[in-house]
N, C-alpha and C positions, 0 to 999 in steps of 0.2 A: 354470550358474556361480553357482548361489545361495548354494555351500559358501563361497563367496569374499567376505571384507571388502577395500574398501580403503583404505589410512591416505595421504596426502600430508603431507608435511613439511614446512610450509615455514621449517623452520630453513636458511638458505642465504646463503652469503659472497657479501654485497652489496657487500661494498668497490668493486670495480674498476664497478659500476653507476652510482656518483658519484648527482648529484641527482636523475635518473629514477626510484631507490629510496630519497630520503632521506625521504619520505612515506607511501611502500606499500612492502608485501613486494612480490619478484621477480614471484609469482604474480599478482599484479594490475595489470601494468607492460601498455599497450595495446599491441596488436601487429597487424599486419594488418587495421587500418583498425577493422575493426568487433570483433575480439577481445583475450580480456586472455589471458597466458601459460598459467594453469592450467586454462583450458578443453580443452587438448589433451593433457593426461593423465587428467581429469575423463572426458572423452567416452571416451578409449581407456578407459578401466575399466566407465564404462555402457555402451559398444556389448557387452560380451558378458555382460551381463545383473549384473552386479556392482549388489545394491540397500542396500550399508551400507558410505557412504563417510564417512569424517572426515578433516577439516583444522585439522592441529596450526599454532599460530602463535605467530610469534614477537614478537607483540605489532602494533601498526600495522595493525589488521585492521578498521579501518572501511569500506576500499574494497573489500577482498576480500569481505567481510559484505555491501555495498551491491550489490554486483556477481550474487553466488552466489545473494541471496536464502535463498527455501523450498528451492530447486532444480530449480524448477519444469523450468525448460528443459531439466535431464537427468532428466527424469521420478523423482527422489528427493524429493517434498513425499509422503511415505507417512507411513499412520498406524503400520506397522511397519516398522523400522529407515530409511531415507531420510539424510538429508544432517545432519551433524554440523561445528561449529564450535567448536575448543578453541583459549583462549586461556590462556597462562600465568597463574596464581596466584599472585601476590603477598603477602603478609601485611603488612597493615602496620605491625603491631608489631615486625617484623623487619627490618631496615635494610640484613640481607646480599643482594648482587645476585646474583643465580643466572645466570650466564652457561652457554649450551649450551640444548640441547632435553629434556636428558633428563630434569628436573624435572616438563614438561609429562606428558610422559608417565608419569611415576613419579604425579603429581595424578589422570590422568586412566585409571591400569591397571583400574580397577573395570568403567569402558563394555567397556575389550578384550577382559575374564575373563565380562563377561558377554552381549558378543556372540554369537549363535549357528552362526556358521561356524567353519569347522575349517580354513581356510588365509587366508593374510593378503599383498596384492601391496601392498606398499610401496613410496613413490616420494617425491622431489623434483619440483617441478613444472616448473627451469629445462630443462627438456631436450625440445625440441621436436622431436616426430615422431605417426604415426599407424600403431601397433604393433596387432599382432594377440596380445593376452594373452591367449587363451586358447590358440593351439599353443605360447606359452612355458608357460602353466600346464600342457597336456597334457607336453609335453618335462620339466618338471619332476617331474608323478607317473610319466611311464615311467622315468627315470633313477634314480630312490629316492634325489634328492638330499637334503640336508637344508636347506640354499641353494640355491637359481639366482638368478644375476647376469644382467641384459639387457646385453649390451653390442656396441658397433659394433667391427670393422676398419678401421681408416685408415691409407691409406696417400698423404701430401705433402701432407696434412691440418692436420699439427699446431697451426698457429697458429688454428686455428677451435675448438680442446679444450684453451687451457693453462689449467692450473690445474684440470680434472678427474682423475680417478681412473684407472689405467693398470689394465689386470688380466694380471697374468702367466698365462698356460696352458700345461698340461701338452698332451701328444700327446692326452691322454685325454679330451681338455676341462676337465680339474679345475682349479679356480685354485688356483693356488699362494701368487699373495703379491699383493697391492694396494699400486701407488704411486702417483704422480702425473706428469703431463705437465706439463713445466719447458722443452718447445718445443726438446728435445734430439735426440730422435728421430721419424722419419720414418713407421713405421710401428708402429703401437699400436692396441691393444684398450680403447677410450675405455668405459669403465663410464655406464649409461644410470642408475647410481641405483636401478636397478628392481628391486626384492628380491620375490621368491615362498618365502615360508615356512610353517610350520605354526603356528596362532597360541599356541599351548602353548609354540614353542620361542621366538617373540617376547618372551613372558609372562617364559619363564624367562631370556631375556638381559639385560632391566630388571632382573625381582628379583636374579640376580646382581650387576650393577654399580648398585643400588642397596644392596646388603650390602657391597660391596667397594669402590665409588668409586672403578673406575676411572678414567672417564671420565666428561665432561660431556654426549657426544652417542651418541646413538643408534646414527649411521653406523660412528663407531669401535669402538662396542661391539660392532658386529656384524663388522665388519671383524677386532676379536681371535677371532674364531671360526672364520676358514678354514683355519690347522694344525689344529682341534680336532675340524672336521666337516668333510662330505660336500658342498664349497661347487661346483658345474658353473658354467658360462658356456652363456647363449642367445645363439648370436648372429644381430641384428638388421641386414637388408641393405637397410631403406630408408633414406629423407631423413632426415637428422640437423641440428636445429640446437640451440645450446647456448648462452643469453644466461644468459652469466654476467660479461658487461663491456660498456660503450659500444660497443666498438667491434662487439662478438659480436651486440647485439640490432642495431646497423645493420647489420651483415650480412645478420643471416637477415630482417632488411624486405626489403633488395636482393632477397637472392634468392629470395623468395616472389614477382618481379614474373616470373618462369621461366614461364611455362605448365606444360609437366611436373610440376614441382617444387610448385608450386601444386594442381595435382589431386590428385597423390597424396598430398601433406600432410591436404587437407582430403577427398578421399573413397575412401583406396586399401584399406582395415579399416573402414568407417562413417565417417558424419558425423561430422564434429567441431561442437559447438553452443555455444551463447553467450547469453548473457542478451539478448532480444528488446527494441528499442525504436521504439515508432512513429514515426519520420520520412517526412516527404517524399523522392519520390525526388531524385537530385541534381540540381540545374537548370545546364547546361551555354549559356551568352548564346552570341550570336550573334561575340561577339569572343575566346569560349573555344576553347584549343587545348591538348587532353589526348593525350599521346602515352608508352603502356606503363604507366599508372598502375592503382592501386588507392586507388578511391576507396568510401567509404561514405554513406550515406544523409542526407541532411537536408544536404549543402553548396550553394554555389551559385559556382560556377566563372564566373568571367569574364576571367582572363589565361589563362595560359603554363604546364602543367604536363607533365614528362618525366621517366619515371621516379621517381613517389613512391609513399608511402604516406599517403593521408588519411583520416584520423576523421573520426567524425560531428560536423555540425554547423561543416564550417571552410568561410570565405568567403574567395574570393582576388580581388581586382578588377581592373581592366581593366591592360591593359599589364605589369601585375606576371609575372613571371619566377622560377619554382617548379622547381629541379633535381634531382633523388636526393634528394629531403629524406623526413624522417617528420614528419609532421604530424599533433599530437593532436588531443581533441576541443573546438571555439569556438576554434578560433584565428582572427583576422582579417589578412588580411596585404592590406594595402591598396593602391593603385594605384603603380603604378612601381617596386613593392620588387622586389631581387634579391635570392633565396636560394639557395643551392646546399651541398652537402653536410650539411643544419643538422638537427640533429632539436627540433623543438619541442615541450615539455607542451603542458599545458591551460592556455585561457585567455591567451592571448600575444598582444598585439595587436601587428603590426610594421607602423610610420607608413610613409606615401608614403614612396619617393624612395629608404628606407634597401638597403645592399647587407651582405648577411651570408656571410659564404666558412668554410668548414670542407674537410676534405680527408676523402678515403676511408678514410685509413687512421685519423684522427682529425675524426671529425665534431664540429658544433660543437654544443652543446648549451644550449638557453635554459631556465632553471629555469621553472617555470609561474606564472601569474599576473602576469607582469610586459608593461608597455609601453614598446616600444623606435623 
């Protein structure tokens, strides 16, 4: 699979994320205790040998920088092609805001034209699962598509996919038309983002809608091209999760505490990897009581945890009472507090005695850095 570059995007509608992303892109939002979201499109594209990746951003990309590194951990610190970081170009002489992605990319078409592979899997990073791209890559050269879309089936699904991308198919597999899930219907073809193309025909959908101006984003540019070409549908029948809102990333925490769902996310196509840090393991006291949780490295547990998600680095003390919550990394939650439904950043220290309630369908969310 060495023919193969791949681009991640992370131009992506953070709105409905609220303060989780008013700091970092999506791709760098912690998930699953000891990982951040774009490691699971990252790894899906290194498990099949993919050695020239970039990641477009849309600015805010100190964490995803801090995080990614050289690239060490998906074996991309190479002296030929390896791991790429594009941030938007600003001019400062220039005072107009360039809203969209497509500018990045329009700054940055010189690396594309002179990459040496000859097909390109393009992606968003919010779309959690652990896909086998290369039977879509092979399914894309036997069909002589000119696009393949990755996308899932769902069916009573819908409130887990609004505001993603619907893909209308023909009998034939062909897409016909791209809309969107408005949580109207029950049974829809949720689009993974995941584009497999030739990188000649990527090249020339920039230089078009950089002559033409259609559009500001890349997605739609591409999206005006399925009357015009040969666009198929892959579809994809594992785990799907999609944090594209609060309520979406506490979700897919919840349901990562699945055993199944768990395995197969993180080993059912290869590992999914993550930036290595050395901690201690967790020290669990003698008055700790951990039940269904996902805990990471370097905490030190001494109340009541049920059903969480915790990062590295978080202390919970005696008596304190820990529910369905997401707990980032160095939180302190001190003796006698009750939390339940709550998701917390980084750095959140919650005093004795305090009680914090959020609900499933609306958890409650502590901006980071603060003491409560």
């Amino acid at each position: 699979m060495h023919d193969i570059m791949g681009i991640i995007n992370l131009s992506e509608d953070e709105t409905a994320m609220g303060d989780i992303a008013k700091y970092r892109p999506i791709g760098a939002v912690p998930i699953a205790g000891r990982y951040r979201v774009i490691d699971f499109i990252l790894s899906n594209m290194v498990n099949i040998g993919i050695q020239n990746v970039s990641i477009f951003t849309q600015g805010k990309s100190r964490s995803i920088v801090e995080h990614l590194g050289h690239g060490k951990e998906w074996d991309l610190d190479r002296k030929k092609d390896g791991l790429f970081v594009f941030n938007p170009y600003v001019n400062p002489m220039d005072s107009t805001y360039y809203k969209g992605d497509m500018k990045n990319f329009k700054d940055q078409l010189e690396y594309i034209k002179c990459s040496k592979q000859k097909y390109v899997i393009l992606s968003r990073s919010y779309m959690i699962c652990n896909v086998d791209l290369s039977a879509a890559f092979k399914f894309h050269k036997e069909s002589t598509a000119d696009i393949t879309i990755l996308y899932k089936k769902i069916q009573g699904e819908k409130n887990k996919y609004i505001n993603c991308d619907a893909l209308n198919i023909g009998e034939n597999g062909k897409v016909i038309s791209i809309g969107r899930n408005i949580g109207k219907e029950s049974n829809l073809n949720i689009s993974m983002e995941m584009y497999i193309l030739k990188k000649e025909l990527l090249i020339e959908i920039i230089e078009n809608n950089i002559l033409k101006g259609d559009t500001m984003y890349l997605k739609e540019a591409i999206h005006q091209q399925v009357r015009k070409l040969n666009v198929n549908g892959y579809i994809f029948n594992g785990y799907l999760g999609c944090i594209n809102s609060v309520e979406n990333y506490y979700r897919v925490n919840m349901e990562l505490l699945d055993v199944e769902i768990s395995k197969e996310l993180f080993y059912r196509n290869g590992c999914i990897y993550t930036n290595i840090k050395d901690e201690p393991p967790t020290k669990y006291t003698e008055t700790a009581n951990a039940v269904n949780s996902m805990v990471a490295s370097g905490c030190v547990i001494e109340g009541n945890i049920e059903r969480c998600v915790i990062s590295r680095r978080v202390k919970i003390g005696k008596n304190a009472v820990v529910k369905d919550c997401v707990i980032m990394q160095k939180c302190i939650i001190e003796d006698g507090a009750v939390l339940q439904n709550v998701i917390l950043d980084k750095n959140i220290e919650i005093s004795s005695g305090v009680v914090l309630r959020g609900s499933v369908k609306k958890p409650l969310v502590i901006m980071k850095n603060q003491k409560i």
